[in-house]
C-alpha positions, 0 to 999 in steps of 0.5 A, a space after each residue: 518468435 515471441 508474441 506481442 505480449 512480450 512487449 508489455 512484460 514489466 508494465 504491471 507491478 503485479 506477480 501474477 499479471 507478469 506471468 501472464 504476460 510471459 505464457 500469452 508471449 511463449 503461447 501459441 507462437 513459440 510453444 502449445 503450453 507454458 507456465 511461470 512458477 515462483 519459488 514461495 520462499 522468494 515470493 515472501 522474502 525468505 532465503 530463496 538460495 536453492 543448495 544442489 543438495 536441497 531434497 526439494 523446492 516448493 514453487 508456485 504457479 502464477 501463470 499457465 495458458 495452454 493453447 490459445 485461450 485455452 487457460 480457463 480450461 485447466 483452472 480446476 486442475 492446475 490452478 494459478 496460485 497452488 504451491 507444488 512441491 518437487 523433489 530433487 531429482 526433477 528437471 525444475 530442481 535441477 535447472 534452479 540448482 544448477 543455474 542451466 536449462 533443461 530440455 527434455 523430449 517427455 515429461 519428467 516422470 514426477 509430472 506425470 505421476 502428479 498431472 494423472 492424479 489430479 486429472 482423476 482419470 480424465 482423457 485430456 490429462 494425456 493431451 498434457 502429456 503427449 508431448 514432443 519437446 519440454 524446456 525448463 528455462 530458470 527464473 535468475 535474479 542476478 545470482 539468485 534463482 528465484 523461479 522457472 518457466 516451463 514450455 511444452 511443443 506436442 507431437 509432430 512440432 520441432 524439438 527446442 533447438 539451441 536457439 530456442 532455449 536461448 530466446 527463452 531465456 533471454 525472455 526470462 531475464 527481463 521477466 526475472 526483473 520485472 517480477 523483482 519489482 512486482 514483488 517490491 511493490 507488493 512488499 511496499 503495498 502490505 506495508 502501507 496497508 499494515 501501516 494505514 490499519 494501525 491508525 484509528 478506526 473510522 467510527 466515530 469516537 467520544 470523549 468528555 465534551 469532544 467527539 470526533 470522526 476521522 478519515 483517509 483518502 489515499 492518492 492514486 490507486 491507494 497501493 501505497 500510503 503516505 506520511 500523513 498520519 492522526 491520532 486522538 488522545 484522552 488526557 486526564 481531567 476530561 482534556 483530549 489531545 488530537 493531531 494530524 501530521 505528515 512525514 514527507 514522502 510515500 512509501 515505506 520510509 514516509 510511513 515508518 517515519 509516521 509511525 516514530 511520530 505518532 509514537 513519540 507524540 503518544 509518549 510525551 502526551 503521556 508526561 502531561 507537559 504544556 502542548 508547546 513543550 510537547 512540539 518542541 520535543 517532538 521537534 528535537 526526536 525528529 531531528 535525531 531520527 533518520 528520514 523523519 526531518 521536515 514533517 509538519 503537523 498541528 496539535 490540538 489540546 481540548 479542555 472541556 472543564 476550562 472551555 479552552 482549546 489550545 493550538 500548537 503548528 509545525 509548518 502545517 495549514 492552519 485548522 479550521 473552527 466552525 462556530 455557533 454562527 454556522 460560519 467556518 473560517 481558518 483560526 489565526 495561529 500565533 505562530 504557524 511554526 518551522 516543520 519538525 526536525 529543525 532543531 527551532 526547538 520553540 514553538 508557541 501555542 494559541 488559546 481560544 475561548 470556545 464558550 459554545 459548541 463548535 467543530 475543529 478541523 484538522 487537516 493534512 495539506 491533501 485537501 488544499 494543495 493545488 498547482 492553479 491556486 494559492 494555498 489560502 484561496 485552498 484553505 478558503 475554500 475548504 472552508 465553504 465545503 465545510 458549512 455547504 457539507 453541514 447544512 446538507 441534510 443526512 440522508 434517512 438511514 440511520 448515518 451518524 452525522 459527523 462521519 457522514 460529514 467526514 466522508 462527504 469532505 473527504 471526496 469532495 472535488 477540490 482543485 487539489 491536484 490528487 497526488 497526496 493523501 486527503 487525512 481529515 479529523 472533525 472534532 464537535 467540542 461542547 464545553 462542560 455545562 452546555 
């Protein structure tokens, strides 16, 4: 009855590509002309409850196909995305009220009035309006209306028969499903982009004796953000805290857990208390946070003035420094430390001497996990991409160098797998009087 286009409904999460695939199924086999409306309240996680007494509902088009191919052909008269409203009396009030199709031999007189208006007089809008049978079949989401489909037969084809309306909707419980899940993952994908804005900007930052550049290269198609987070603090007496970190996970529970860790790490950076402290109460807030347990990171406190940087892990890869011998290589942390959320509660610090220039690595475990190698091979090796990518000369126009550098490691082919996030952060340390 339907087109093979209605075996791929579900396979996009994706509002608009679902209804698409619901109008190429019901056209031009089953109908001459169908459509997929939304209720915007739905559509934007308000109350989408449609009251018998409502005196109207706004809903908006997210597909339309009339006949064969023929969808372009409409798109300045009835475009995919407008919001229509329509009042109470009309047959797609009635069906989202009531809970039941409705099936007409015309198009409803509110239709006509608007489709006339906004065809400004042209011919075609009759071809719309010459119709022999109309359906409006309801969108339900369990108890809940969430939309509608039309369909449309011209003249000389048959009435929709009992039969019919119940194929259509059948059809339109499985597309109430999928645009469901379309939705979630939408939701899910404003989230993370909201979240992932929030971070600092890519441009490089400069402080008293530390610059930085900082960057982040989403897994996959980049729809969802992961836990892996960053930030860089100016602290009192030309010192800068700097971190990377990762909460486990991707989606909206990872990212609110990132977003309790950065805050918690800005707040306690603010006490000004040893960088070991500052870890160890980090580690007892995660642990009193639901969903934040086992998150990693590495901590980095720059003293200009004392030529100091001191290093504090939770579970996380080591950082790297680059020296004056222009040669990188992963620093040997006293202690790599348990993920935050345990409860250790200790957490020890190491100190290097940085008498000249250098560059700081700081790196979530995106760039080093691989399923055909062990971790330190990975560290290695992302330490010879490092001096590889700073002999590279910059290309002639105008590029600063240390975000160049960032980008260029952060889409180097690597043996990770890609199915985490890459997050890195350079810091140029220079110490007071270089």
């Amino acid at each position: 009855m339907f087109s093979p286009a209605a075996d791929v409904i579900g396979s996009e999460l994706d509002l608009r590509m679902t209804g698409s695939h619901v109008v190429h199924a019901l056209t031009p086999d089953f109908c001459d002309a169908a459509s997929v409306y939304l209720l915007e309240r739905w559509r934007v996680e308000e109350n989408a409850h449609v009251g018998v007494d409502a005196p109207r509902i706004e809903a908006r088009r997210m597909a339309l196909r009339v006949g064969p191919g023929a969808r372009e052909d409409w798109e300045g008269m009835l475009p995919v995305g407008e919001v229509v409203a329509f009042p109470r009396d009309t047959p797609y009030a009635r069906a989202l009220a009531d809970g039941h199709a409705q099936v007409l031999d015309a198009v409803d007189p509110h239709t006509s009035e608007r489709l006339i208006a906004s065809g400004d007089g042209e011919t075609r809008v009759g071809d719309l309006l010459s119709v022999a049978a109309f359906l409006v079949v309801p969108l339900r989401l369990r108890d809940l209306a969430i939309g509608f489909v039309t369909c449309t037969r011209g003249p000389g084809s048959a009435p929709f028969g009992p039969a019919d309306v119940a194929a259509v909707e059948a059809l339109a419980a499985r597309a109430a499903v999928a645009l469901d899940n379309g939705r979630r993952y939408e939701r899910e994908r404003r989230t993370s982009l909201a979240i992932r804005n929030s971070l600092p900007p890519g441009t490089a930052q400069e402080f008293g004796g530390c610059r930085t550049a900082h960057g982040c290269l989403p897994a996959g198609q980049g729809n969802l953000v992961g836990g892996d987070w960053f930030d860089v603090l100016k602290r009192p007496g030309d010192r800068v805290s700097l971190i990377v970190g990762d909460a486990m996970g991707h989606g909206p529970e990872s990212a609110v857990a990132m977003i309790q860790l950065r805050t918690a790490v800005r707040t306690l950076a603010a006490l000004d208390i040893p960088a070991a402290d500052l870890i160890g109460r980090l580690d007892k807030l995660a642990g009193d946070s639901p969903g934040v347990s086992f998150a990693t990171c590495i901590y980095a406190e720059w003293d200009a003035r004392r030529r100091t940087c001191t290093l504090v892990g939770a579970g996380h890869p080591p950082p790297l420094l680059r020296g004056p011998d222009g040669r990188t290589a992963p620093v040997r942390l006293t202690g790599a430390g348990l993920p935050l959320g345990l409860g250790v509660g200790s957490y020890e610090e190491t100190v290097l001497s940085v008498p000249d220039p250098a560059l700081l690595v700081l790196y979530s475990d995106g760039l080093v996990e691989s399923r055909d190698a062990d971790i330190d091979q990975e560290i290695t090796r992302l330490a010879r991409t490092v001096d590889a990518a700073a002999v590279e000369p910059v290309n002639g126009d105008g590029q600063d160098a240390l975000p160049s550098l960032c980008r260029r490691l952060l889409h180097t082919p690597s043996g990770a797998a890609g199915a985490d996030d890459r997050t890195l952060l350079l810091a140029e340390l220079t110490p007071a009087g270089c």
